[in-house]
C-alpha positions in Angstrom: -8.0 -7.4 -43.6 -5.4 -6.6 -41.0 -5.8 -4.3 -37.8 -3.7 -1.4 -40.0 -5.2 -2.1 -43.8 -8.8 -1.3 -41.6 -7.7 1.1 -39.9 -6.6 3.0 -43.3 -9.7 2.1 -45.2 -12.0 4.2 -42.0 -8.9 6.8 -42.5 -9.4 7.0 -46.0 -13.4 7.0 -45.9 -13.5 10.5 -43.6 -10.6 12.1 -45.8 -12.6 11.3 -49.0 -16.0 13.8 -47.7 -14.3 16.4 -45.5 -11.8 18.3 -47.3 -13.6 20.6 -49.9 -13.3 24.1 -48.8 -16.7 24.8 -47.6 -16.5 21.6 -45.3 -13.8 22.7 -44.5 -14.8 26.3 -43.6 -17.8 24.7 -41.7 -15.4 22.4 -39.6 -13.2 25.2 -38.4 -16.0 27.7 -37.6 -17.2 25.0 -35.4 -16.5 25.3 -31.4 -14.7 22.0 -30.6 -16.7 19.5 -28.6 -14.8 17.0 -26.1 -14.9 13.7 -26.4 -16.1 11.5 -23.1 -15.4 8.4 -24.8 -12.4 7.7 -22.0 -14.5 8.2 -19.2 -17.5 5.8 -21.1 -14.7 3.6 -21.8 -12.9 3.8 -18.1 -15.8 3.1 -16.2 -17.3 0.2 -18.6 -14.6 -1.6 -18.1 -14.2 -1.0 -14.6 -17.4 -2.0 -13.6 -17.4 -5.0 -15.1 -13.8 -6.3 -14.1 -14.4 -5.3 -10.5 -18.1 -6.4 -10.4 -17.3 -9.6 -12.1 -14.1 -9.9 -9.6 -16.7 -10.3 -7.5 -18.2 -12.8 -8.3 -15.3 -15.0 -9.6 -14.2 -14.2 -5.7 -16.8 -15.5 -4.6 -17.6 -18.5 -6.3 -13.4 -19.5 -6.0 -14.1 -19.0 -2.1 -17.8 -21.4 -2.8 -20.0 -18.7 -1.2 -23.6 -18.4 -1.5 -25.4 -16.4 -4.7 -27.2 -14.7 -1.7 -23.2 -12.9 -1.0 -22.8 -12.1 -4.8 -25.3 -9.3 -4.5 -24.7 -7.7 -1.4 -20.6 -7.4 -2.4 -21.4 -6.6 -5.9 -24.7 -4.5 -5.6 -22.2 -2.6 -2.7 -19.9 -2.5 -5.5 -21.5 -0.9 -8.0 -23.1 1.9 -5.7 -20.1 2.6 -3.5 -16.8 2.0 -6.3 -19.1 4.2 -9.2 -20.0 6.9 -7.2 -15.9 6.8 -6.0 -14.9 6.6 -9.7 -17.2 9.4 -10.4 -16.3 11.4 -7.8 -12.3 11.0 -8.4 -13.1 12.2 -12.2 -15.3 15.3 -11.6 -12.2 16.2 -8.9 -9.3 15.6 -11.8 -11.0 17.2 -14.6 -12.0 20.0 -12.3 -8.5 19.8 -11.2 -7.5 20.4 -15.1 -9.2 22.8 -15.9 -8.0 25.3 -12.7 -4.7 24.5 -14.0 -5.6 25.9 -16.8 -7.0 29.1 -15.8 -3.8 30.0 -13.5 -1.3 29.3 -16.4 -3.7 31.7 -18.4 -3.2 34.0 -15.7 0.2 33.7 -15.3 0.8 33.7 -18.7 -1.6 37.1 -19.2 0.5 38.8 -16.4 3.7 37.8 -17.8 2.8 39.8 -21.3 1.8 42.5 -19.1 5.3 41.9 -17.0 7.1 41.0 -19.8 6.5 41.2 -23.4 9.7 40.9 -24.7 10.9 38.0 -23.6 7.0 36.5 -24.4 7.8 37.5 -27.7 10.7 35.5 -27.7 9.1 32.6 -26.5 7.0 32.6 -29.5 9.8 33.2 -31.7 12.0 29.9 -30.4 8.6 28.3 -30.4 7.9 28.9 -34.2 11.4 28.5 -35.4 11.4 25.4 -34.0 8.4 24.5 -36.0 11.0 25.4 -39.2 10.3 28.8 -39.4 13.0 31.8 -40.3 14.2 34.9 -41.5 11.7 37.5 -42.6 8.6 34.9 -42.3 9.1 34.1 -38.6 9.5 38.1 -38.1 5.6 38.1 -39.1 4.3 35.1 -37.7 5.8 36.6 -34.5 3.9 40.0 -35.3 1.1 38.2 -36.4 0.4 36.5 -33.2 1.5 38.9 -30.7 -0.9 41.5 -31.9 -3.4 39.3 -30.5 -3.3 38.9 -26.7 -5.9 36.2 -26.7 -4.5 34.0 -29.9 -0.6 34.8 -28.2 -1.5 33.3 -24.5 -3.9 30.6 -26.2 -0.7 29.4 -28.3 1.6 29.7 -25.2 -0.8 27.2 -22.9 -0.7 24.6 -26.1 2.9 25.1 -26.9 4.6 25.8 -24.0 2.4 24.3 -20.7 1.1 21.4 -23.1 -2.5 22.0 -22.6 -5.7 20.9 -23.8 -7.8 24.2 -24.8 -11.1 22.3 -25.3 -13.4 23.1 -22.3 -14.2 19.1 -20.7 -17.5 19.5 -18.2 -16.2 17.0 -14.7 -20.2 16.8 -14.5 -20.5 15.2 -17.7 -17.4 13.6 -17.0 -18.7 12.2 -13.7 -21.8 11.4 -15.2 -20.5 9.2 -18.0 -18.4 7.5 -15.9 -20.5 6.5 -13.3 -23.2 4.8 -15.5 -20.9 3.3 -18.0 -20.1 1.7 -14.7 -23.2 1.1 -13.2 -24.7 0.0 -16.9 -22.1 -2.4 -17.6 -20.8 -3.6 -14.1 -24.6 -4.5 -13.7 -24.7 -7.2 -16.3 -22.5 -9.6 -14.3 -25.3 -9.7 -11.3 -28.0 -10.2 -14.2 -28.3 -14.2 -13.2 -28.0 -13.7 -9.1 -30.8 -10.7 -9.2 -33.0 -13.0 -11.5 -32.5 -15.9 -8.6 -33.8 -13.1 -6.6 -36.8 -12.4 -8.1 -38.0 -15.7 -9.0 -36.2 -15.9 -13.1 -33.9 -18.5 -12.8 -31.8 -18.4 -15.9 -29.9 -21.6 -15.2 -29.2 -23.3 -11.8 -25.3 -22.1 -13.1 -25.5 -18.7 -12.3 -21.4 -18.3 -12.1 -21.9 -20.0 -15.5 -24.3 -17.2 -17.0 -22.6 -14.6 -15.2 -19.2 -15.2 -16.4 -20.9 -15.7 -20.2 -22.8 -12.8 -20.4 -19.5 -10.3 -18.7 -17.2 -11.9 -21.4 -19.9 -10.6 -24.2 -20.2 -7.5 -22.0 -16.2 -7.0 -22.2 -16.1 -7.6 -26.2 -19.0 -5.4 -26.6 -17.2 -2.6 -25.6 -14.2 -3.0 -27.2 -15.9 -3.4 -30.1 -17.8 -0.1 -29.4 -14.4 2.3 -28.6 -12.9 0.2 -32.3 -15.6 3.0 -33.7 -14.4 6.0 -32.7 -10.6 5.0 -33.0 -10.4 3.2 -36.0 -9.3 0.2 -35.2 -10.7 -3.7 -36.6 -14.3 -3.9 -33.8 -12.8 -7.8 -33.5 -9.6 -6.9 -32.4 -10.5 -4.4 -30.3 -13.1 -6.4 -28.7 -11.1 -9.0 -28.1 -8.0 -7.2 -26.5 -11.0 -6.2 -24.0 -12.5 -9.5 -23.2 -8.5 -10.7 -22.5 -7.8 -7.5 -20.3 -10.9 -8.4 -18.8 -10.6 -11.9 -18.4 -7.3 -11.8 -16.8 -8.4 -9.7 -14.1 -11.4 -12.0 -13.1 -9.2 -15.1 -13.8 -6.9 -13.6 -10.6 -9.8 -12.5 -8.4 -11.1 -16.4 -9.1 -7.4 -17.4 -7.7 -7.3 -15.4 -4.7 -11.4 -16.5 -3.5 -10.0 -20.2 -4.4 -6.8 -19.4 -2.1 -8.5 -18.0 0.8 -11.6 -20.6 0.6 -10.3 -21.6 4.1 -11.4 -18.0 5.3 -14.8 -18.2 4.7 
């Protein structure tokens, strides 16, 4: 089964159970929730390419295991926290966008109302709208202040209207980063505390990051419908390709260390 066929069997499967009218009915009464499956996703992959960097850095440059966990334990603290922090600031950032262009766009009904009105009119006769119909749309919509400036911020400003928490945001991130970019340090912190898992620990380390990468690929292919093997795979190469150049460049400066 190709990428597309599975892709329009998982489309086919939600179709099939959510379109009588009382699921329906249900599904728009409920408030919409927002999705943090970029920010799981983000920092997953993140920590594990720039931990496992790491690592492939170090062993190209033939430094001691004893190095691996200072740079990546370092790593993992100081880059999650960063990633964190830069996510709570940009979806904070978004969402005080959002409330000045409500703002504006409430003062500019107040200011204006006419020419709002005719933003909402080129708006819906755009969407194929005319004549007598797009006369009561119009009507429709301006009779409510609250449905006419929620429709202006989607249409006009592009806006998301579902309310994103940066905490939550931050959160995820951070221990999808921490979680994940943890597993390529499994071997060295077992050195550490006396479990040796082989005497190869760049060996083990680069084994268990690759099933690490796949695994979460595999996991977004649920929530975006596309084949968990492809998925997984275009993660693992992505991944791969970045550790493959962090290997070159500890190999290149060896001479350094």
């Amino acid at each position: 089964m190709t990428d597309s066929e599975s892709t329009q069997l998982n489309v086919a499967k939600v179709l099939e159970h959510s379109h009588s009218p009382r699921s329906i009915a249900k599904r728009l009464s409920q408030q919409h929730q927002p999705s943090y499956l970029k920010d799981f996703v983000y920092g997953a992959i993140d920590g594990a390419v720039t931990t496992f960097a790491v690592v492939s850095g170090v062993a190209g440059a033939g430094l001691s295991p004893n190095v691996v966990l200072i740079l990546g334990v370092a790593n993992l603290v100081g880059d999650g926290f960063s990633m964190a922090a830069g996510n709570f600031m940009g979806t904070r950032a978004e969402q005080e966008q959002l409330a000045m262009l409500r703002l504006m766009e409430e003062q500019h009904i107040e200011v204006n109302p006419e020419g709002e009105r005719e933003e909402i009119r080129q708006i819906f006769q755009a969407k194929g709208f005319d004549g007598e119909l797009l006369d009561q749309v119009v009507d429709v919509i301006t009779a409510d202040e609250h449905q006419w400036v929620e429709i202006m911020l989607k249409e006009e400003h592009g806006m998301s209207l579902v309310p994103t928490s940066p905490f939550k945001a931050a959160a995820t991130t951070f221990f999808a980063f921490f979680g994940v970019g943890l597993i390529p340090l499994l071997p060295f912190l077992g050195v550490l505390i006396g479990v040796d898992f082989s005497s190869q620990p760049y060996l083990v380390s680069t084994l268990l990051t690759a099933v690490a990468f796949f695994m979460v690929g595999a996991a977004k292919s649920q929530f975006v419908g596309r084949h968990w093997l492809y998925s997984g795979m275009e993660t693992l190469l992505v991944g791969g390709l970045a550790a493959g150049l962090a290997f070159l460049c500890g190999s290149l400066l060896s001479g350094f260390a």
